[in-house]
N, C-alpha and C positions, 0 to 999 in steps of 0.2 A: 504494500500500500504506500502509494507516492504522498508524503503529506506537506503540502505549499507552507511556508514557515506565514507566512502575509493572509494566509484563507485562515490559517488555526488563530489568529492573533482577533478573526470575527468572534472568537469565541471566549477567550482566554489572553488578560493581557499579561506576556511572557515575553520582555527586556532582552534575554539570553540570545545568544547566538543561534544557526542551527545546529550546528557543532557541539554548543554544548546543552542543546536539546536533546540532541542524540544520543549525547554522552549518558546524559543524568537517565532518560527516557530508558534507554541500554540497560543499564541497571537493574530494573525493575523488570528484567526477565524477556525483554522485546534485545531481538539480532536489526542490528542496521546492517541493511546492505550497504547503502552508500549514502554519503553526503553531496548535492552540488551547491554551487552558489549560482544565484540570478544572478547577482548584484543588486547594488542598491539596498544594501541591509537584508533582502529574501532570498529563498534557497530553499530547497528540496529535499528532502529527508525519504529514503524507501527502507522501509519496515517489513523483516519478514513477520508475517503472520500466524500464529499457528491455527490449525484448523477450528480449535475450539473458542478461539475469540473471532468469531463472524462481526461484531459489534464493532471492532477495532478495522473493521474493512469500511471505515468510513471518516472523515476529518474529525466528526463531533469525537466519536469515541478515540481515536486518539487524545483531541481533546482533555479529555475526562480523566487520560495516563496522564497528563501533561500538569494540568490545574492541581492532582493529588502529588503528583514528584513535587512542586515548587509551591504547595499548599495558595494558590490562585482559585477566586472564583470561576466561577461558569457563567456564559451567558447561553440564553439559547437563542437558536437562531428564528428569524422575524417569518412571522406568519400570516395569512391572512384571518383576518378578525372574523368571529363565528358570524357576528351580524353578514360581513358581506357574503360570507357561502352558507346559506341555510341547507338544514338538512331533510332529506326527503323521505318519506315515510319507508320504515326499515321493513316492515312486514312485505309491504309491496315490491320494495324494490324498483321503485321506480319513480321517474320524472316527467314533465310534459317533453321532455327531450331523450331521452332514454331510459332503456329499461332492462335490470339488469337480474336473472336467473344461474344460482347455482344449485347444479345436478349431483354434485357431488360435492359432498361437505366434508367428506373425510379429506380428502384430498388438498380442498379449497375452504380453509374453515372461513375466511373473509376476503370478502373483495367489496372495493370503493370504486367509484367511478368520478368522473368530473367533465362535464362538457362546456367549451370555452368556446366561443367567437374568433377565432383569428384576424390581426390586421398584417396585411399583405405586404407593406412597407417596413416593416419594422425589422431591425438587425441585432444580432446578438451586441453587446457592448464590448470593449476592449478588454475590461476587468475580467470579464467572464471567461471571453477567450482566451487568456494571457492563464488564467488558472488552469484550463480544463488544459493547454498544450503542455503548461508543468506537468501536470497530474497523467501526461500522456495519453490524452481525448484527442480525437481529431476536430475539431467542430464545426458543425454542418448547417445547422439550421437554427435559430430562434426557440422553437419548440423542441427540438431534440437536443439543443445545445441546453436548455433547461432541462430536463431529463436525465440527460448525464451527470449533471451539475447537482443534482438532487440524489442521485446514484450516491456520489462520489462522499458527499457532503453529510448526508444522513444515513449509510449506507441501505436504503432501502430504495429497492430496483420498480421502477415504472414503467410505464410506456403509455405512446397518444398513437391512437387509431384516425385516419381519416374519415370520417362519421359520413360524409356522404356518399362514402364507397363501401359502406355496410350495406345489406342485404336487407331494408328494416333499421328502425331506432332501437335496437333490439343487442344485448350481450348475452350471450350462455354458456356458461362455466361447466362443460362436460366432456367424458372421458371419449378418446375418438374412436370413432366407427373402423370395422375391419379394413382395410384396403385402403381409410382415407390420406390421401395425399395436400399435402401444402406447401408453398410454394413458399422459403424464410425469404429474410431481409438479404442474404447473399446469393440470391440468387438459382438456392439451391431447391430440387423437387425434391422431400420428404414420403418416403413411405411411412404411415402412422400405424400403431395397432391399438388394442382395446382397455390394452397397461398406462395409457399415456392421457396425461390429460389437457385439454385446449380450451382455448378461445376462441368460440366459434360467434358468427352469425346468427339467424333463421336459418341460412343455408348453409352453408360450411364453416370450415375453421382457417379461423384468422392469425393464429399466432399458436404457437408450442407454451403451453403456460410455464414462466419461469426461467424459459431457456432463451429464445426468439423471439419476435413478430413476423408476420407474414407480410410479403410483399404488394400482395393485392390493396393490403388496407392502409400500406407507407403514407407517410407528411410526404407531399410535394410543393411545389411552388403555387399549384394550383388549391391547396388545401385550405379552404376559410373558416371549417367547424372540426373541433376536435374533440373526443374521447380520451379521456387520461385514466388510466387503469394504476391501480395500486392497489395490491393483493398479499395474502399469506399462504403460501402454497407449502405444502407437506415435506419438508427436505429430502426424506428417501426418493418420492414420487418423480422429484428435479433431478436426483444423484441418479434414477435408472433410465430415465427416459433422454439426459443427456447424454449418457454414455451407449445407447445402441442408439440413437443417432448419430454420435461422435462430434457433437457440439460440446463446447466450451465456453460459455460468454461470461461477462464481468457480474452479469445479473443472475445465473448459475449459480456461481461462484459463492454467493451471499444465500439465494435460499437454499442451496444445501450443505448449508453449514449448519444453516437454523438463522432464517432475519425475525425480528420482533415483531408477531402480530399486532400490537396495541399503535404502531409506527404510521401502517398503512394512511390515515387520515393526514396524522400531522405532515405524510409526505404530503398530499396534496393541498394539504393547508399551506407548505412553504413552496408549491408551485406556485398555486394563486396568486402570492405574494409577488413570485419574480415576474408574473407576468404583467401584473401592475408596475411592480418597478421598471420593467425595462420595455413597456410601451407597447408589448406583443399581443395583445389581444386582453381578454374579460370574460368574466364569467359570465354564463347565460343560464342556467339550471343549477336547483339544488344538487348537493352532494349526495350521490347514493352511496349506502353503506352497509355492506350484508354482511351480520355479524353476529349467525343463531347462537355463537355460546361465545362468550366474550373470555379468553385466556386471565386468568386472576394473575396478580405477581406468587411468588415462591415464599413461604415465610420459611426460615433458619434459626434458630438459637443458636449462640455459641456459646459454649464453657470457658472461660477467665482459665478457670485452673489446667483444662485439658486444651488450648491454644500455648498456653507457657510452656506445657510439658513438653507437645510437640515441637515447638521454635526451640527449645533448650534456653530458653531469656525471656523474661520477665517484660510485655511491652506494656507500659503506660495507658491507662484504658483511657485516657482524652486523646490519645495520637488511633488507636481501634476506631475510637467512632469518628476523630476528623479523616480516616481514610477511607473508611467506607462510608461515611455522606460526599467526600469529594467525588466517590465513585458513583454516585449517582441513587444508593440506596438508605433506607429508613431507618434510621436506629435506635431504640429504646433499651436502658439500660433495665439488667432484671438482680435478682440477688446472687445471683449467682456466674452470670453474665452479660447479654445482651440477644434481644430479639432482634431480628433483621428480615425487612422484605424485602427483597432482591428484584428489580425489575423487570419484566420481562423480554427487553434485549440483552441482558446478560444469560445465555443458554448455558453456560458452564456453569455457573453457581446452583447446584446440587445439595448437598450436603455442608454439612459443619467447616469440613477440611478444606473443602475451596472458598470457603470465607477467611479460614484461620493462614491459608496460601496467601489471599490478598491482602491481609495486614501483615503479613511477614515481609513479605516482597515488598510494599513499598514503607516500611518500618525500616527497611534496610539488610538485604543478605548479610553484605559485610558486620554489620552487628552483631548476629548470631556467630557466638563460639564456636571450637571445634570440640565437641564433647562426642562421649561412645554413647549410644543408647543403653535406658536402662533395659536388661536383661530379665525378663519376667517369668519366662518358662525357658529350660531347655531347649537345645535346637532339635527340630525331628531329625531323625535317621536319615540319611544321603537314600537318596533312591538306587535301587540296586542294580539298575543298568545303566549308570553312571559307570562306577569300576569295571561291570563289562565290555562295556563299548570302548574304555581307556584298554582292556586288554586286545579286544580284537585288532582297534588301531595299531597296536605295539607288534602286534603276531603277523599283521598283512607289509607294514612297513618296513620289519625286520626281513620280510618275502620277496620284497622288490617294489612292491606297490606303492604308489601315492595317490593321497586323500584326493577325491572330488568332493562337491556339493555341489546339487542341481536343485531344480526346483519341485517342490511339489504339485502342483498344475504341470501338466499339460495338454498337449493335444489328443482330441480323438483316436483320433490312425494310430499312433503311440498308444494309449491304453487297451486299444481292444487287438493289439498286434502281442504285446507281449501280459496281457492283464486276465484271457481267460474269459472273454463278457462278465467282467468282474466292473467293470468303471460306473463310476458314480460321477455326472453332471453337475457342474457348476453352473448354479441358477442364475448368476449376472456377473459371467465372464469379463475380464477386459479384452481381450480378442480372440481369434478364432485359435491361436495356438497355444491357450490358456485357460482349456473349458472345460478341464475334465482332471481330477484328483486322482492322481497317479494309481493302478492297483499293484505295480511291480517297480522295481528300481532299475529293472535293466533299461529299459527306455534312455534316462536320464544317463546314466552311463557307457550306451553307446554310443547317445552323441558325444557324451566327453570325448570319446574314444574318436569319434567322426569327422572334430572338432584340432585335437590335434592331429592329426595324420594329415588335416588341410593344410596347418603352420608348418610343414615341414618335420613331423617328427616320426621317424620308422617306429621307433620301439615304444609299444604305450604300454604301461597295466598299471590300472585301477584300482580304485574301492571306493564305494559309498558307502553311509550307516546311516538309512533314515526310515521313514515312517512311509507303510501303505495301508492304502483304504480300500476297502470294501463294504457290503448291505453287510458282511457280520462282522467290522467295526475295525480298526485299527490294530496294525501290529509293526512290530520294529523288526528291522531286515538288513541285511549287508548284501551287498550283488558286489562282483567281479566283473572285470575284461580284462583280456590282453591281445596284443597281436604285435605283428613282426619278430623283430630278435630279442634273445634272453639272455641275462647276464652277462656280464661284462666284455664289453670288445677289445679282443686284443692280438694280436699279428701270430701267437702261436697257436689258438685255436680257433679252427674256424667257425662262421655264426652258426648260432642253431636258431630255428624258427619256434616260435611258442605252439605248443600240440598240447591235447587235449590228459596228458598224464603232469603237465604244470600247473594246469587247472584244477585238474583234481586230486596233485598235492598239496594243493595249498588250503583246499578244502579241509581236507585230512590232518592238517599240522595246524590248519582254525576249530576243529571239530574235537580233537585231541588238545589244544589248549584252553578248553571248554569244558572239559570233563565228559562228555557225550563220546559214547562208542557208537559210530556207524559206520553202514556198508556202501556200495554202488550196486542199483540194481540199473537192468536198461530198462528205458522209457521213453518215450513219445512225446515231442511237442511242436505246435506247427509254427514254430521260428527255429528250431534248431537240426542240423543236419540227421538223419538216420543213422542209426551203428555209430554214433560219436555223442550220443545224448545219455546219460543216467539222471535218475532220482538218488537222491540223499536220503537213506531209509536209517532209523534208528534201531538200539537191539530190537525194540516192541513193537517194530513192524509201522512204525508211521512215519510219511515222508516230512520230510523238513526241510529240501532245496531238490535243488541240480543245477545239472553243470553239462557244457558241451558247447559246440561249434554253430555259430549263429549260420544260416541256409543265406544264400547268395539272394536271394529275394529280401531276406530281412535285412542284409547291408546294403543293398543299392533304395531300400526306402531310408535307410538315414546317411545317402550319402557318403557314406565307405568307398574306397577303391575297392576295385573289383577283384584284383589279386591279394587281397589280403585275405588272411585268415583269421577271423575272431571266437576266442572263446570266451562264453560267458557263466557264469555262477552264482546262483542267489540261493540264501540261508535264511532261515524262519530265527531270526536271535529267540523271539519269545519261545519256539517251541524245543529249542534245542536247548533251552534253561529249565524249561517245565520236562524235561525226559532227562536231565543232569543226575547222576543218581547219586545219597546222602554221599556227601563227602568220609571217607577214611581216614579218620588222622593217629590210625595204629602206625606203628611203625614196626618194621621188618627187618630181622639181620640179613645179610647178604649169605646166599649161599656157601656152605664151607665145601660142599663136596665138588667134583669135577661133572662137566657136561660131555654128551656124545654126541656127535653130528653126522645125519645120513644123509649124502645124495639120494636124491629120485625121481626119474626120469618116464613119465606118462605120454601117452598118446590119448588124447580124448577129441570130443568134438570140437568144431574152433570157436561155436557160437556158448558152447557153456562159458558161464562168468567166471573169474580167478575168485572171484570173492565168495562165491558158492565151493569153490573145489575146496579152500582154506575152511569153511562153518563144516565140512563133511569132515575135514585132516580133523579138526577142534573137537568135533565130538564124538570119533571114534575113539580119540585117544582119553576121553574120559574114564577111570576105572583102570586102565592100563597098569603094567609093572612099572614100565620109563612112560611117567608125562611128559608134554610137551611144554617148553618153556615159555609162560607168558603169550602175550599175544606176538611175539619175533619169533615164536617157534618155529615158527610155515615161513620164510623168505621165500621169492619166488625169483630166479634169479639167469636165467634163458628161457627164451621164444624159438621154437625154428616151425616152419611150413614151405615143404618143398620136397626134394629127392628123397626116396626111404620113408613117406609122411602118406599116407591115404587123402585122395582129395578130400577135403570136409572136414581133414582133420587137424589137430597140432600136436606137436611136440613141448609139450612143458618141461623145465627142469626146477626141483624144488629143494632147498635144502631143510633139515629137520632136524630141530635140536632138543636133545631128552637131556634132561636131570632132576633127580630127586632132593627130597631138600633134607633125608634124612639118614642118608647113607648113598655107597660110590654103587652105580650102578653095575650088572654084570653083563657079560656081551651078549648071555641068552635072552637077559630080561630086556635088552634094548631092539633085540632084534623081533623076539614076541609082540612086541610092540609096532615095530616096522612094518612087519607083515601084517598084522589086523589093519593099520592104517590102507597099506596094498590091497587087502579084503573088501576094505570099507567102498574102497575109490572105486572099483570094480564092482561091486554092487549098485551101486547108488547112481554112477555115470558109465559104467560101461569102459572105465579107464584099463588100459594094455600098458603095462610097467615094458621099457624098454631094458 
């Protein structure tokens, strides 16, 4: 908000520079952007605003920061007198000049009207225009140049219809018809739908309530009778309907932050006024004013003792109420505090605390100490996939990987490619590739992956750790990628490309530094290649990821080169914590006796899984003379298929290690044990010991 140092001075007599307006102004919790100078003593002040002071999107209410930093009265600005704009009967709604219908009152709780006479000769003045160019108006016309000026000024958004380009003496404040189309002030055709609501005619719609006016009804040169609209329109109702139209305007801007409905009148009361002062026309008709439930102010108490506790400092209860009457509200002292009714363009003041905020802030930050809060209850417990997500990061980084973050939105095509028809819609998207609440993370991280391989980088791999959604509710997730070369590049070995056993080691070495024992089974999914795809299955038989090779259709929709190879991997964190079995905190001496280790060399089929051959070694050798050590027992440590190999089949080589923990084992008891093992494999798989 641009604020003129020479317009706030209509309000508020303030000596000080704009410099050090800014400065002191600064202070009190408001970011300048910048300082200029006019010259001639004026100069220009831009304030950022935060979204919750809509009120401060206007000179007054700056103003009113200005008057409480340097304890200055207030003027308010010149209006016209009730006598000359009488008011016309509110039940009706109407005047011998106009007549105005709202359909919709949730939407529209109040609208005012004003119909004026226009004179054809009359020019905006220099003051006027000199202001609205500070403030960054362009200024056009007499009547719109008042408009803006009343915008800018009061922060409450207007607009003048040209009343003989109506359809009828006739306003109605209704939501728009399926299909209807309107033509704005830029020129542009609007498709409407039945969410939206306008300003129409008898016959159509004349303006986008809140956002726009309609071209049809514009001030022209030729304009002699006008229609002044000033209204209270729903903030959400402005925040949705500007954004699938993809407008933006300065009057936007204010009603969907929240403008003051009690405002609406005095705006055109200080229209009135300017149109008297600067020779532009008169009024012709009472003021209509439709206004079935009239918004009350907010009343607040505050507590003395629980304002002190919070500031950590003790404020002077004469500087509480001179800041909050300079702030524009009503304060009565009570025994224990004070009552306050907050006005109804202050929308932030809520509660206690944003009163006890605005006597802090301008009582002076700098004031309050640096104290610890007092401590009333212990802290809760850290949530406990805090320290897990701190381990996974540590386990994947240690792997090779680096951290992504991506967003939670996104696109369609993305959700329902890698989500399952899991995806849940976003009811008032910001754009089309931002509609839809992730149901997987691989999405997000192969465009990581997508993303760099554009900048020039071969070697990528990943890791996310975030949040997916679904209809049965939220759960926390890590997905993987990698593609091109692994580990380090260096002149005596040559590259290796990332394959589907890096993937699902690192699976394996995150699933094991998790405490979760699982296996690979194969499986099916229609983003990932065939015969390179497993599930992540736990001992209890329930899946909790996979892992495999994205299909050359899933990387050419996100842009991948074509010769790459990408493998991906996603893990259920919540489900792979909820199957963590109690932790063991016995402790165990290390074997004293000696281990024996057998080669063994199978022929079986080539589509049987290694991890199935391993659960048959495991549970054969249960009961045994010589068990099997541990889960290392089974190493599995040659592949061949080829010469001497049945087609269909393979060659495994396995090696197998027995020891007892309670004495040296003897070569019959090791070899008993060999051969059941050989039994087992041959029963269960049809395996041929080579």
């Amino acid at each position: 908000m641009r604020l003129v140092r020479s317009w706030l001075r209509d309000f508020v007599d303030v000596d000080a520079t704009a410099e050090q307006i800014a400065a002191t102004v600064g202070l009190r919790g408001f970011e300048v952007a910048s300082v200029e100078d006019l010259g001639g003593g004026d100069g220009v002040i831009d304030f950022e605003v935060t979204a919750n002071r809509p009120d401060c999107l206007s000179v007054i209410g700056l103003a009113r920061e200005v008057a409480t930093a340097f304890d200055r009265p207030m003027r308010e600005p010149a209006t016209a007198a009730a006598s000359t704009i009488q008011l016309a009967e509110i039940a009706a709604g109407a005047s011998d000049r106009l007549r105005v219908t709202i359909d919709d009152a949730d939407l529209c709780p109040r609208y005012a009207a004003l119909v004026a006479d226009i004179s054809p000769q009359a020019k905006s003045p220099d003051w006027m225009t000199q202001r609205l160019q500070a403030a960054g108006v362009r200024p056009i016309s007499p009547i719109v140049d008042i408009t803006n000026y009343v915008l800018l000024e009061l922060g409450q958004p207007t607009h003048a219809f040209d009343l003989q380009k109506l359809a009828g003496p006739e306003i109605r404040v209704r939501r728009a018809r399926a299909g209807e189309v309107v033509r704005t002030l830029d020129g542009v055709e609007r498709k409407l739908d039945v969410e939206m609501l306008v300003i129409a005619d008898r016959d159509r719609a004349q303006a986008v309530a809140g956002v726009m006016g309609g071209a049809d009804s514009e001030i022209s040169a030729t304009t002699r009778t006008v229609a002044f609209e000033s209204a209270y329109f729903k903030p959400t109702s402005v925040r949705r309907t500007g954004k699938k139209l993809g407008l933006k305007t300065e009057a936007s801007a204010r009603f969907e932050r929240g403008a003051d409905p009690n405002g609406a009148g005095v705006a055109l009361q200080r229209i009135a006024a300017l149109l008297t002062q600067i020779g532009a026309g008169a009024i012709s008709a009472p003021m209509i004013d439709v206004y079935p439930a009239r918004r009350q102010p907010r009343r607040v108490h505050i507590r003395e003792r629980r304002m002190n506790a919070l500031l950590g400092v003790t404020v002077p209860p004469a500087d509480v109420e001179r800041i909050l009457t300079r702030l524009g509200m009503t304060v009565s002292r009570t025994a224990d505090g004070w009552d306050v009714v907050a006005p109804t363009f202050r929308v932030d003041v809520q509660r206690e605390v944003d009163l006890i905020e605005e006597a802090g802030r301008h009582y002076g930050f700098d004031k309050l100490p640096a104290t610890f809060p007092v401590v009333a209850a212990p802290a809760p417990a850290p949530d406990p996939r805090i320290p897990r997500d701190e381990l996974v990061r540590r386990v994947l980084t240690a792997s090779g990987l680096s951290e992504a973050v991506t967003f939670g939105i996104v696109d369609r095509a993305s959700a329902e490619r890698f989500g399952a028809g899991n995806a849940i819609a976003v009811s008032n998207p910001l754009n089309d590739r931002f509609d839809t609440l992730r149901p997987s993370l691989i999405g997000g991280i192969v465009d990581s992956v997508s993303h760099n391989r554009r900048h020039g980088r071969d070697a990528v791999a990943l890791f996310e750790i975030g949040t997916r959604f679904s209809s049965a509710g939220e759960t926390r997730a890590v997905a993987m990628a990698w593609t091109g070369p692994v580990g380090r590049v260096h002149w005596s070995v040559p590259p290796r490309a990332a394959d589907w056993y890096d993937a699902s080691g690192a699976v394996q070495l995150l699933c094991d530094a998790l405490g979760t024992t699982v296996r690979f089974e194969p499986a099916a999914e229609p983003f990932l290649v065939e015969g390179q795809t497993a599930a992540v299955m736990t001992a209890e038989g329930k899946r909790v990821g996979l892992v495999g090779q994205l299909t050359a259709a899933a990387a050419d929709a996100r842009a991948l080169p074509r010769q790459d190879r990408v493998f991906v991997a996603e893990l259920d964190l919540d489900a792979l914590a909820a199957a963590k079995p109690p932790a063991d905190e016995s402790s165990r001496p290390l074997p004293r006796y000696p281990f024996v280790v057998r080669d063994l060399s199978i022929v079986v089929p080539d589509v049987l899984p290694a991890a199935i051959i391993r659960g048959t070694i495991q549970a054969a050798s249960r009961g045994l003379p010589a068990p099997l050590v541990g889960p290392g027992g089974v190493v599995f440590f040659d592949r061949y298929q080829g010469k001497g190999v049945p087609v269909g089949s393979i060659s495994l080589s396995l090696r197998l290690t027995f020891q007892a923990e309670d004495r040296t084992l003897t070569d019959a008891e090791v070899q008993r044990s060999f051969d059941a093992i050989v039994a087992a494999l041959a029963r269960e798989h049809g395996a041929i010991q080579r």
